[in-house]
C-alpha positions in Angstrom: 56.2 24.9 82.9 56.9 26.2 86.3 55.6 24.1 89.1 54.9 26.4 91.8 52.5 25.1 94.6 49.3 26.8 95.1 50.3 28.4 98.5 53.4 30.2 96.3 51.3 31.4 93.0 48.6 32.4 94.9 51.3 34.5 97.7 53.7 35.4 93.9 52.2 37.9 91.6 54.9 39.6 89.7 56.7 41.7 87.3 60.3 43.0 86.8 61.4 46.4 85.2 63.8 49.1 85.5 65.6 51.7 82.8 62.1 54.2 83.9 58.4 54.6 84.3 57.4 53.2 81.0 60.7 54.5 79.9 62.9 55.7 82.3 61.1 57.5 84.7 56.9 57.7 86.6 54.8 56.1 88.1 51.7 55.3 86.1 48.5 57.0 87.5 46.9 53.9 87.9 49.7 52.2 89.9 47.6 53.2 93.5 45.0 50.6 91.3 47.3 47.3 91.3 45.6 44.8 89.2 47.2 40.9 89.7 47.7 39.6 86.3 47.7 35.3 85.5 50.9 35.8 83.5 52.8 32.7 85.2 53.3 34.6 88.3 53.9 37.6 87.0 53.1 41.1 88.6 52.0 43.7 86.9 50.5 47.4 87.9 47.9 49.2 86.5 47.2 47.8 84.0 45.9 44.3 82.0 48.1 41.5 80.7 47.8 42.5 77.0 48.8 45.7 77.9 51.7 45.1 79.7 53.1 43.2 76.4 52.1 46.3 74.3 54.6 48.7 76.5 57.3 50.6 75.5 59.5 48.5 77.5 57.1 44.9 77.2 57.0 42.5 79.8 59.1 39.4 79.3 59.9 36.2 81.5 62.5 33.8 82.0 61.6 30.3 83.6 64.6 28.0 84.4 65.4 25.3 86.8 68.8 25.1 88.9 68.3 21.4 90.5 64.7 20.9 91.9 63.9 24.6 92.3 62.0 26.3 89.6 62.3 29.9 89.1 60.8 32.3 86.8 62.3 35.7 86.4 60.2 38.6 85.4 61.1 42.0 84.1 60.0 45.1 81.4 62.4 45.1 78.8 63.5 48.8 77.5 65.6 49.3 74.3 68.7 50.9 73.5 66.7 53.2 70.6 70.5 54.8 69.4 71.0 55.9 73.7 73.8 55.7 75.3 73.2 53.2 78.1 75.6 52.0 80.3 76.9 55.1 82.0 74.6 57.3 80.5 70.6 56.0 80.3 71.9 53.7 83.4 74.3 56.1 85.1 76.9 54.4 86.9 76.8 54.2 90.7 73.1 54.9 91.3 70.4 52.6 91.9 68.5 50.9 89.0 65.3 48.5 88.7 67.8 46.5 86.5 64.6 46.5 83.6 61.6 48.7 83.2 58.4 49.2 84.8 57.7 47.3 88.2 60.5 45.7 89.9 62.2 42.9 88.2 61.4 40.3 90.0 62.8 36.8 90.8 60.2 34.0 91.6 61.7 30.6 93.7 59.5 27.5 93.7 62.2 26.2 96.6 65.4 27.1 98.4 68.0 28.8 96.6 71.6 31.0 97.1 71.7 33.9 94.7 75.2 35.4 95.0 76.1 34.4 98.6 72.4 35.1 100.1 70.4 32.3 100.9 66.9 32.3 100.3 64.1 30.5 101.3 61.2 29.8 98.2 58.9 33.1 97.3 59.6 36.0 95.5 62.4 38.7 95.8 62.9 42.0 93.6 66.2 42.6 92.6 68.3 46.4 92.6 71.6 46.9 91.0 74.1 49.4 91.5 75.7 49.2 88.0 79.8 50.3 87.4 81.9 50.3 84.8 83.7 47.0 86.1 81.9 46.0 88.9 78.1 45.6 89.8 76.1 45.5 93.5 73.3 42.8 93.5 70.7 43.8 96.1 68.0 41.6 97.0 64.5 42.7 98.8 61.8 40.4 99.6 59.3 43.3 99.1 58.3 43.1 94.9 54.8 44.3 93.9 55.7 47.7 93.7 56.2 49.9 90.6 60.3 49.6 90.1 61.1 53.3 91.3 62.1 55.1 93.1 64.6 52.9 95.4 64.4 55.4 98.3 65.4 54.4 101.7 61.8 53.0 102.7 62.4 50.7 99.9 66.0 49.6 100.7 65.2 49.0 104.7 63.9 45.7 103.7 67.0 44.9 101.9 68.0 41.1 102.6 71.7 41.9 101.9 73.4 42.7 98.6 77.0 41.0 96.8 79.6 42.2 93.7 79.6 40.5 90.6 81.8 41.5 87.8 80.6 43.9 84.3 82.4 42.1 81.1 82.1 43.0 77.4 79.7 41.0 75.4 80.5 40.1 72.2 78.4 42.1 69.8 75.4 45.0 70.4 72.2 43.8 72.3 69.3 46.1 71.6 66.5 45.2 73.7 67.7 44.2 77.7 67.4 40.4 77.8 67.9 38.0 80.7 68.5 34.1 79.8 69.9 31.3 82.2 72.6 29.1 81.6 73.6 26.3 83.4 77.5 26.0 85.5 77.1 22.6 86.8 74.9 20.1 89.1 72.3 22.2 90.7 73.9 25.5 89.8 73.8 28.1 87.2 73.9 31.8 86.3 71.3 34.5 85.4 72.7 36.2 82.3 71.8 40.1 82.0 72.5 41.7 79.1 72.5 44.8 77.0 73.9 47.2 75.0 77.6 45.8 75.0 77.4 44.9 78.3 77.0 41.3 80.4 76.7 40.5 84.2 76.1 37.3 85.3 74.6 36.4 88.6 75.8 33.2 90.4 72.5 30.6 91.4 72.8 27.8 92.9 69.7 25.1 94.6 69.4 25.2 98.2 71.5 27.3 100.9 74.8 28.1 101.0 77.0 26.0 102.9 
């Protein structure tokens, strides 16, 4: 269970998406009606917490620790369907959510560096700027906002951004999925994958030295 204080779950409402409105594209009508949903932190817009896990693209989570800081990552979760994703769904060098729906979403219990940015605990949405061997990270401390567009009112409040590397999984993921796995002593990676395609994003407790 993630033990955020009350000062952080009461300040971290959240939710993740990005490949599109409830697919790849609008904001809901109701999104000017943001309704804060008890789904471990979770925000969601527009609508109720059942609903969001009925979506097209269905809201999933993933809670880790890397040292003493807990973290939960939130995010919609669209399918391949037969598409053609990487370069074509998710063109390369554009902007994306990096999931469906609101903006994916990364919640810190404590201190953490995510690529090299340091960040202090609370919650941060997360951009990417996909390529065919390369991806930009880009971090914003503004998240409970419907995932699109990333316009330049959203990106002013950019903390900073970093380059990770695009490799070949091994097989076909369907459904976008992120998972955490562990590198070491307080350190760690978050693990996006989909299609035929992983990135993984360097995490480590604290701030970078």
């Amino acid at each position: 269970m993630l033990r955020l204080n009350q000062v952080t779950v009461l300040t971290l409402a959240m939710t993740i998406a990005a490949c599109g409105g409830e697919e790849m594209g609008e904001t809901p009508e109701s999104d000017i009606d943001v309704a804060t949903s008890g789904l471990q932190g979770c925000y969601i817009a527009g609508a109720t917490e059942a609903e969001a896990a009925e979506r097209t693209s269905p809201l999933r989570q993933t809670e880790f620790s890397v040292g003493a800081t807990d973290a939960l990552l939130c995010y919609g979760a669209p399918s391949a369907n037969d598409r053609e994703i990487m370069g074509g769904l998710v063109p390369f060098g554009e902007m994306w959510r990096a999931g469906a729906n609101e903006a994916t979403t990364l919640h810190l219990a404590g201190p953490a560096t995510v690529g090299d940015l340091a960040l202090e605990a609370g919650s941060y949405s997360i951009y990417v700027r996909p390529g065919a061997e390369a991806w930009e990270i880009f971090l914003n401390p503004e998240f409970e906002r419907w995932g699109i567009p990333v316009n330049a009112e959203v990106r002013e409040t950019e903390l900073g951004s970093f380059t990770v590397a695009s490799e070949a999984s091994e097989g076909m993921t369907e459904t976008l999925t992120y998972s955490y796995e562990s590198t070491g002593e307080g350190a760690g990676e978050i693990i996006l994958e989909w299609e035929e395609t992983r990135v993984r994003i360097p995490i480590s407790a604290g701030a970078a030295n």
